[in-house]
C-alpha positions in Angstrom: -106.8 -47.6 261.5 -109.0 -45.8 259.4 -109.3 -41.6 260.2 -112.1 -40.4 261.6 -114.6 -38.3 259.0 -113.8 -35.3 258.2 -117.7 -33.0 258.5 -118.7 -29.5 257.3 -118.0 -28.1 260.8 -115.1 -29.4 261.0 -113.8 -28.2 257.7 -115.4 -24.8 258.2 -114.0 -24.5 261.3 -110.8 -24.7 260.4 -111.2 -22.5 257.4 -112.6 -19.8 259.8 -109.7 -20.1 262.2 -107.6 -19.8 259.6 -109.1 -16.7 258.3 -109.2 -15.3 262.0 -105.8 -15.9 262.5 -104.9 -13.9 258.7 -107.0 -11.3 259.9 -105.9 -10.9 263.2 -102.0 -11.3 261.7 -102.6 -8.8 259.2 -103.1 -6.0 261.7 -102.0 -7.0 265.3 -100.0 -4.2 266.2 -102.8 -1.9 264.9 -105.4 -0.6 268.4 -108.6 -1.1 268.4 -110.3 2.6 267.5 -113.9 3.1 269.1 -116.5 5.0 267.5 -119.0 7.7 268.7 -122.2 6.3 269.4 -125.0 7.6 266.9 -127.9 8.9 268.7 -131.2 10.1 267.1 -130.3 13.5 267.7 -126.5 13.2 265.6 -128.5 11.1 262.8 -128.9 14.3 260.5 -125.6 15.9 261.3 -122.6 15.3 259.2 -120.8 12.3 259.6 -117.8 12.6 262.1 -114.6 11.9 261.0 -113.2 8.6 260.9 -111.7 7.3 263.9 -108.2 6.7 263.2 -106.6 9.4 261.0 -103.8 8.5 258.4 -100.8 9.0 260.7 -102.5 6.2 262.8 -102.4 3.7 260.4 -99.8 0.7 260.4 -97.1 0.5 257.5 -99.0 -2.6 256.2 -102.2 -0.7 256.5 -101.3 2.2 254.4 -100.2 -0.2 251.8 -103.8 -1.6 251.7 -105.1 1.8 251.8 -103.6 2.9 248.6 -104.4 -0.2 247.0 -108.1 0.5 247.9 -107.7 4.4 247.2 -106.9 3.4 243.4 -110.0 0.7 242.8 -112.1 3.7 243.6 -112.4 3.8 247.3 -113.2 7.3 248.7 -111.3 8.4 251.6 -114.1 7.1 254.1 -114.4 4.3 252.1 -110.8 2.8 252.3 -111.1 4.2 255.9 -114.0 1.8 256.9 -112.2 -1.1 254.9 -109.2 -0.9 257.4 -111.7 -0.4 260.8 -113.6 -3.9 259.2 -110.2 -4.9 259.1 -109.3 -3.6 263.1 -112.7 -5.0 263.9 -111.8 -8.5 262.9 -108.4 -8.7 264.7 -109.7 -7.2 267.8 -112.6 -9.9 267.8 -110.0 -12.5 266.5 -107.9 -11.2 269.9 -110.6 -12.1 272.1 -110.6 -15.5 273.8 -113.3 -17.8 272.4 -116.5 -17.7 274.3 -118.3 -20.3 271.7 -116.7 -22.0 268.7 -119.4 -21.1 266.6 -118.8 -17.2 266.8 -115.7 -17.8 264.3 -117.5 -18.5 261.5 -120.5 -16.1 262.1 -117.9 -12.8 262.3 -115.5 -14.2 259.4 -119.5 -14.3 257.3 -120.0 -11.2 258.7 -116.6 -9.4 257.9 -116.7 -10.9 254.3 -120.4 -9.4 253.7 -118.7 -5.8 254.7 -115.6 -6.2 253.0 -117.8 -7.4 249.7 -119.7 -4.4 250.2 -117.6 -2.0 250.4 -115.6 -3.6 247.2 -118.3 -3.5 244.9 -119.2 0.4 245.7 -116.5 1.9 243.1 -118.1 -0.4 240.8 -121.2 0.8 241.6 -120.4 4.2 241.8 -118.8 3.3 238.3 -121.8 1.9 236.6 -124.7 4.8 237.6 -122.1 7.6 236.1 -122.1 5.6 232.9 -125.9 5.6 232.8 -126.5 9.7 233.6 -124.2 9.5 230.6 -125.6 7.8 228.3 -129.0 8.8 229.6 -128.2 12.5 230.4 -129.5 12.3 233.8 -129.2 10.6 237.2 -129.4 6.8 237.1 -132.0 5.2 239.7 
């Protein structure tokens, strides 16, 4: 008996359950943190602190933290890598409404996690130009 085909959807499917299920391993016994609400009159103020401060972090957290902290990551930056990460396993918690939400939030926590990777990088290249340049980099 010949196996059934194996389509895109199905393959992709089972690569963004398996991603889910990483994600959601990764940090399971770290809480969900909510975030203030930004209104139109908090837009201009300073940012407020992050959520979960570093005594809230998980041991395996804290590891990935300082891995982050020395690629170049400020201190709110390797704190919004770990709340993508919360996000992720508090979706990946949830029961499944529609099968194709798994792929959409494992796209959309890749796009932030690439994001926020390439900032020190970034950050990086614009300091080399004011250097060479003598002024600020656009």
């Amino acid at each position: 008996m010949t196996p059934p085909p194996v389509s895109r959807r199905t393959l992709f499917g089972g690569a963004a359950a398996a991603a889910g299920a990483s994600a959601v391993g990764a940090v399971a016994a770290a809480p969900a943190q909510a975030t203030p609400v930004q209104t139109a009159a908090t837009a201009d103020a300073t940012p407020p602190p992050a959520p979960a401060a570093t005594g809230d972090w998980t041991e395996a957290e804290l590891r990935d933290r300082s891995r982050v902290l020395r690629l170049g990551f400020t201190e709110q930056e390797a704190d919004a890598w770990l709340l993508v990460a919360r996000a992720g396993a508090a979706f990946f918690a949830l029961p499944q409404i529609h099968p194709s939400d798994t792929p959409d939030v494992v796209d959309a926590i890749h796009v932030m996690q690439r994001i926020l990777m390439q900032r020190p990088a970034y950050k990086q290249y614009r300091q080399w130009g004011e250097e060479e340049e003598g002024g600020p980099a656009s």
